[in-house]
Gaussian input, Z-matrix of N, CA and C with variables (Angstrom, degrees):
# hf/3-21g

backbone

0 1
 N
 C     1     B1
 C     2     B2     1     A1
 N     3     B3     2     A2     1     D1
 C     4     B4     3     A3     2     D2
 C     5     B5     4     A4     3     D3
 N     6     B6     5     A5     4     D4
 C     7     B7     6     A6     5     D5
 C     8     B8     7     A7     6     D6
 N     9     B9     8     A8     7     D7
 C    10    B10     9     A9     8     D8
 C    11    B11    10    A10     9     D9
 N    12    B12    11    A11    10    D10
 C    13    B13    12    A12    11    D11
 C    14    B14    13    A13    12    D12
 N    15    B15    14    A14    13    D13
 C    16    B16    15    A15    14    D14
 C    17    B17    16    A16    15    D15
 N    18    B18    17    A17    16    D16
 C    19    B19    18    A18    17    D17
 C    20    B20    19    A19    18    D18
 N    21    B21    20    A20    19    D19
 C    22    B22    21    A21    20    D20
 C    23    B23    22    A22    21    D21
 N    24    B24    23    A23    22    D22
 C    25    B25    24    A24    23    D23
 C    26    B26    25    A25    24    D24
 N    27    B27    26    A26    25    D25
 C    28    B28    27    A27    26    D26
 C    29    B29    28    A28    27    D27
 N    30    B30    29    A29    28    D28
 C    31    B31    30    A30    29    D29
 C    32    B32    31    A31    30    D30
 N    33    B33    32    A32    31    D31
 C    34    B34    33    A33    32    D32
 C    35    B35    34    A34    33    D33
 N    36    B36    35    A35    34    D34
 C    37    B37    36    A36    35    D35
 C    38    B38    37    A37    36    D36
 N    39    B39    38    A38    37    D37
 C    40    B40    39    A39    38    D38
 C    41    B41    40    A40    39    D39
 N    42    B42    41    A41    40    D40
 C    43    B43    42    A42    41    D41
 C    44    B44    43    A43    42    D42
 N    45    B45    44    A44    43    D43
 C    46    B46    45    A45    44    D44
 C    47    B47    46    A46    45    D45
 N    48    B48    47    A47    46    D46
 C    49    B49    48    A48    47    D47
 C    50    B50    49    A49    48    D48
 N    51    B51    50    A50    49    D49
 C    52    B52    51    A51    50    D50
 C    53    B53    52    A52    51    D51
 N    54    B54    53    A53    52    D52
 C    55    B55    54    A54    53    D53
 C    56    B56    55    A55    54    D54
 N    57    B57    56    A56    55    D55
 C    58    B58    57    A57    56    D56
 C    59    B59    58    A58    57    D57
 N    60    B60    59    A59    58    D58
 C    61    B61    60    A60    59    D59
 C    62    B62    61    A61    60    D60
 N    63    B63    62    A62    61    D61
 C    64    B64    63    A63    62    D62
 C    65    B65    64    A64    63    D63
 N    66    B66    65    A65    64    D64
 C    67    B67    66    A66    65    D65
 C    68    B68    67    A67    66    D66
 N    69    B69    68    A68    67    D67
 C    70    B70    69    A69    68    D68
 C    71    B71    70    A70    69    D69
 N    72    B72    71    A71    70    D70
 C    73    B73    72    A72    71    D71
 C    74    B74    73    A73    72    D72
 N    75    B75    74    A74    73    D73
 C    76    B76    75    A75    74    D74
 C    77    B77    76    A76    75    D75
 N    78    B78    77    A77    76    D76
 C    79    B79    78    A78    77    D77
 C    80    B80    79    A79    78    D78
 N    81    B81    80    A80    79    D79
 C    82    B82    81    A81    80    D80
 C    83    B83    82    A82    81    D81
 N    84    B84    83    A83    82    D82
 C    85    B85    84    A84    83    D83
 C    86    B86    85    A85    84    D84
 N    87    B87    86    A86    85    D85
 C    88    B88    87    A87    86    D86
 C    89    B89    88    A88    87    D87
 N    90    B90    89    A89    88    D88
 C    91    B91    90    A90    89    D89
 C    92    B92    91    A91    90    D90
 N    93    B93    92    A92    91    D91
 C    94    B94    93    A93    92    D92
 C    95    B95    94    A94    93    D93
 N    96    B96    95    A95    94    D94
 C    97    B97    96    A96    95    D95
 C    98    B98    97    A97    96    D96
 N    99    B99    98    A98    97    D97
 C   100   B100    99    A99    98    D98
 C   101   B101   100   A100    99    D99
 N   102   B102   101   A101   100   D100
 C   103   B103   102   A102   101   D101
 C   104   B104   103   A103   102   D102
 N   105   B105   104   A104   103   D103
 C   106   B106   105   A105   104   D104
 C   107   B107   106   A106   105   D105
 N   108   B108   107   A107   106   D106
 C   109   B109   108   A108   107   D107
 C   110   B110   109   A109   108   D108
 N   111   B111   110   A110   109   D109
 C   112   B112   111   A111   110   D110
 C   113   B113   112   A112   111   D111
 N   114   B114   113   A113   112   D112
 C   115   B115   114   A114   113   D113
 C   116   B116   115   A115   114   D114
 N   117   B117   116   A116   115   D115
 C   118   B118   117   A117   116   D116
 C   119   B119   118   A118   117   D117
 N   120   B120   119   A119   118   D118
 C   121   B121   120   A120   119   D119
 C   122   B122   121   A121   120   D120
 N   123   B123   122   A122   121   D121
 C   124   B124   123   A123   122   D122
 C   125   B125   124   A124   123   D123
 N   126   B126   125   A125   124   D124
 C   127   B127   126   A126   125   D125
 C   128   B128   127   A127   126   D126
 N   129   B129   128   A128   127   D127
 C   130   B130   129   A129   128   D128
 C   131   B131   130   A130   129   D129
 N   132   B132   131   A131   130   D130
 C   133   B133   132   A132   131   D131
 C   134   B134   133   A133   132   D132
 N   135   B135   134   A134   133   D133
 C   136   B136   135   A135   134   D134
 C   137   B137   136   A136   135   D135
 N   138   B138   137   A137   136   D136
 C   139   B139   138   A138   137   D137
 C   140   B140   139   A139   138   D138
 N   141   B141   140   A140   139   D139
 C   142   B142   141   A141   140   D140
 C   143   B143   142   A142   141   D141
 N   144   B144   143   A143   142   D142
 C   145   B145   144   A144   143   D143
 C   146   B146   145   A145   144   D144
 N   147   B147   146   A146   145   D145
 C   148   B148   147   A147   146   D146
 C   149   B149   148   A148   147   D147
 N   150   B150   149   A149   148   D148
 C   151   B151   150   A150   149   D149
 C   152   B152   151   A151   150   D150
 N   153   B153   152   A152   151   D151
 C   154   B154   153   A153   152   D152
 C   155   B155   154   A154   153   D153
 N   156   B156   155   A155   154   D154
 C   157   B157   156   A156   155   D155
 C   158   B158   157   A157   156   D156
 N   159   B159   158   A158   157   D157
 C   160   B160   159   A159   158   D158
 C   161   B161   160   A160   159   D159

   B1=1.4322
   B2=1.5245
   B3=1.1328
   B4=1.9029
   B5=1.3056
   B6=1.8942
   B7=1.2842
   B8=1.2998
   B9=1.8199
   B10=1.4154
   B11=1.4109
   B12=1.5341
   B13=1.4368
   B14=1.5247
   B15=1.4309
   B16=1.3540
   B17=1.3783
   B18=1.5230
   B19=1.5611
   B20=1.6099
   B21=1.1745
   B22=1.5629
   B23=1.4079
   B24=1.2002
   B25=1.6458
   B26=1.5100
   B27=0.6563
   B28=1.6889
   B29=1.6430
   B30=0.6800
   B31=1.3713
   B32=1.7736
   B33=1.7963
   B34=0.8394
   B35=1.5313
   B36=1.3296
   B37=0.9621
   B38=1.2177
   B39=1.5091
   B40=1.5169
   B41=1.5837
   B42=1.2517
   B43=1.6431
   B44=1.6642
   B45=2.0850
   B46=1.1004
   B47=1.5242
   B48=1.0946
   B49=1.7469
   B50=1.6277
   B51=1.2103
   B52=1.1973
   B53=1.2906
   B54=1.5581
   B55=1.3861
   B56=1.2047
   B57=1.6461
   B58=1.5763
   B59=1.5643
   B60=1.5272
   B61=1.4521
   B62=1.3484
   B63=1.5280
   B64=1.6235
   B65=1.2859
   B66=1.2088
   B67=1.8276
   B68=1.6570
   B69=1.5474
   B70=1.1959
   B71=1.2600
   B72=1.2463
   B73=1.1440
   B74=1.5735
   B75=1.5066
   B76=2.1335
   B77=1.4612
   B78=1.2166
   B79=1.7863
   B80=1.6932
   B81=1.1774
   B82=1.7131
   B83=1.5630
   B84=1.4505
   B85=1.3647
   B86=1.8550
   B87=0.8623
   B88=1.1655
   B89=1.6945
   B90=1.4890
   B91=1.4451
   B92=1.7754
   B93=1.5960
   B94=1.5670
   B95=1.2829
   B96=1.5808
   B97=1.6544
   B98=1.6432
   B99=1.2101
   B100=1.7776
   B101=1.6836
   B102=1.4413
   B103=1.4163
   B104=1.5223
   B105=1.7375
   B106=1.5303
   B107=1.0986
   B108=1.4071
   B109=1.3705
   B110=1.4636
   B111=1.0395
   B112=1.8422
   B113=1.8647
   B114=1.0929
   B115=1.7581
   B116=1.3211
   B117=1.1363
   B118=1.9420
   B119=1.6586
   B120=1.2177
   B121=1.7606
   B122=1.1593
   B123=1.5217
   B124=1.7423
   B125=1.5565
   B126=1.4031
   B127=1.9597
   B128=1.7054
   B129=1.7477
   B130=1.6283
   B131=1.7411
   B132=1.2198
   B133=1.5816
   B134=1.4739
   B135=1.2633
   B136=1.6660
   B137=1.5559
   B138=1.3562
   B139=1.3844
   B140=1.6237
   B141=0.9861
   B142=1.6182
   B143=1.9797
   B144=1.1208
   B145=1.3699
   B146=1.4171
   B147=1.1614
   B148=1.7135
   B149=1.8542
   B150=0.9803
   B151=1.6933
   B152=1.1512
   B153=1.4696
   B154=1.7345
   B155=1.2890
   B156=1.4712
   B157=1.5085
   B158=1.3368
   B159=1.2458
   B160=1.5347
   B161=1.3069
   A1=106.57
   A2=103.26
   A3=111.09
   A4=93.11
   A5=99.72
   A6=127.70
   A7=104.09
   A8=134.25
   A9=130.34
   A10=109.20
   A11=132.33
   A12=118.98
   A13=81.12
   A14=155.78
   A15=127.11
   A16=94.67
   A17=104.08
   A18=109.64
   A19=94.88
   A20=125.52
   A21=121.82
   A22=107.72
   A23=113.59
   A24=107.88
   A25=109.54
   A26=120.02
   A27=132.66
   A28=87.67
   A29=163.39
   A30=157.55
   A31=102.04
   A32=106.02
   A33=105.88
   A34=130.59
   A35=120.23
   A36=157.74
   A37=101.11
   A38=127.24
   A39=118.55
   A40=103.22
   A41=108.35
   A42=106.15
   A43=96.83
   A44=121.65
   A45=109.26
   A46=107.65
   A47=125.55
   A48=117.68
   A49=87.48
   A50=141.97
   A51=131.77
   A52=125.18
   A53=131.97
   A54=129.87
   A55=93.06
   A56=120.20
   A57=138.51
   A58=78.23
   A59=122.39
   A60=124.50
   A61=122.41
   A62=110.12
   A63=75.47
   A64=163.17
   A65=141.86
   A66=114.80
   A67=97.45
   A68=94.55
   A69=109.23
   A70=95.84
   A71=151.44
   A72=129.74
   A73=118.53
   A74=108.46
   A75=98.91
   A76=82.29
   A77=91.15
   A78=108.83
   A79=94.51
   A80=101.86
   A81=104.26
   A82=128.16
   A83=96.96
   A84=107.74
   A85=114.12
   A86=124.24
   A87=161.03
   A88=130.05
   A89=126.85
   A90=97.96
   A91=97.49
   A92=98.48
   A93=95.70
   A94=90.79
   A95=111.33
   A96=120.39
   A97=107.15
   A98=119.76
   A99=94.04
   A100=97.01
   A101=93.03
   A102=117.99
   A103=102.87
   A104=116.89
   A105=125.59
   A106=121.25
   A107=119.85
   A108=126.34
   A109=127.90
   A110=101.10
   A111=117.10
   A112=106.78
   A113=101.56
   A114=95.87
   A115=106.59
   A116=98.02
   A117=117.21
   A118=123.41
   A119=86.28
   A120=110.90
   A121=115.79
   A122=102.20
   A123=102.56
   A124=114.03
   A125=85.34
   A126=82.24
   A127=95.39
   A128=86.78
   A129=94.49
   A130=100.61
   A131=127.10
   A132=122.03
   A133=100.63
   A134=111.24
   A135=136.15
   A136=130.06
   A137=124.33
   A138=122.02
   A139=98.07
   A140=102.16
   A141=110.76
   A142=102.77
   A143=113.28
   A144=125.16
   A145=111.32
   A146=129.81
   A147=131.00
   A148=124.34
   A149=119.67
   A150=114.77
   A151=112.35
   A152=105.87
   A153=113.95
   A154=121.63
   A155=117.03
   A156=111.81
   A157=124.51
   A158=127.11
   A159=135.24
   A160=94.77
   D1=138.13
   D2=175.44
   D3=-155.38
   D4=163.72
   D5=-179.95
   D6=-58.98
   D7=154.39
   D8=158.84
   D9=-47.88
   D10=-30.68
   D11=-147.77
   D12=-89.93
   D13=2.28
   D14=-154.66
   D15=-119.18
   D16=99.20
   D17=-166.84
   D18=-83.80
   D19=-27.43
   D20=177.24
   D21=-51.81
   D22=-54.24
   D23=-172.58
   D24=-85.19
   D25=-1.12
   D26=-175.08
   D27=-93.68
   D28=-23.52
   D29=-122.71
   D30=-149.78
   D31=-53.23
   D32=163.42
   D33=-39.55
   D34=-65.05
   D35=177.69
   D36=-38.08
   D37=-67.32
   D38=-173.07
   D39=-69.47
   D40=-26.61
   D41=-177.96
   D42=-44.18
   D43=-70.04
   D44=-167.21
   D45=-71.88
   D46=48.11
   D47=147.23
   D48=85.39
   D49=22.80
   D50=151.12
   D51=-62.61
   D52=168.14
   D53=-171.50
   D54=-151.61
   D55=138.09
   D56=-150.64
   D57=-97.07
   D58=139.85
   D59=163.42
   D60=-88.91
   D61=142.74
   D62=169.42
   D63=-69.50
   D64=163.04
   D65=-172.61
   D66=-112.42
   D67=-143.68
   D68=179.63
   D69=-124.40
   D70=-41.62
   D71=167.58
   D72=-120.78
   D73=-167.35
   D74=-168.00
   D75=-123.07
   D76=159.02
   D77=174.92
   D78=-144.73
   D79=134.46
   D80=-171.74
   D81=15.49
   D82=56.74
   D83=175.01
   D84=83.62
   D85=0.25
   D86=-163.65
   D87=-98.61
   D88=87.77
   D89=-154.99
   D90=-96.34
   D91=163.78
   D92=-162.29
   D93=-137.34
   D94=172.16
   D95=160.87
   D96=-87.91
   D97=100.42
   D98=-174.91
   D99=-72.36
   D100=146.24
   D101=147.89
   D102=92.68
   D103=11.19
   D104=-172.95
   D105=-39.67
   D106=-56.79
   D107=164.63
   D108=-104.36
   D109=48.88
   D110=166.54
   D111=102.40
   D112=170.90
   D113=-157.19
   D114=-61.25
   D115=142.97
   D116=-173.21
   D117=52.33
   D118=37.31
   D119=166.53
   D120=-125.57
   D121=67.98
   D122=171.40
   D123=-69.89
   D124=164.13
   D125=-175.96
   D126=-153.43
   D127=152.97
   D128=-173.22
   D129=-91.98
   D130=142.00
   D131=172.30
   D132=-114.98
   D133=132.48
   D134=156.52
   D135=-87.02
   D136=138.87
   D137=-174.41
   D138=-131.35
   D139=160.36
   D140=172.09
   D141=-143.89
   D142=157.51
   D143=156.61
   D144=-79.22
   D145=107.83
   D146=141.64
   D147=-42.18
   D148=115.46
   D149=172.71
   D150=-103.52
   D151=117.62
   D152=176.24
   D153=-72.48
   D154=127.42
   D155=169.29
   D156=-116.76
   D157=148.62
   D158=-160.59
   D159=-105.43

């Protein structure tokens, strides 16, 4: 999770195969959770798939 403005890690992030989740609202193109960490702290959330190995 990172702020919308931190296009470095935002960027990072999709680099390692992350995927932006959706929010509830967009912030520069950007979808976010508004208010994630307390009012007017939107935040971007990332997911990835895990692959299990035997």
């Amino acid at each position: 999770m990172t702020s919308p403005g931190n296009k470095g890690s935002i960027a990072f992030h999709r680099r390692m195969g992350f995927q932006v989740e959706p929010g509830d609202r967009e912030v520069d193109g950007v979808a976010v959770r508004a208010d994630y960490d307390g009012p007017g702290e939107d935040r971007v959330r990332f997911r990835t798939d895990l692959l299990a190995t035997t």
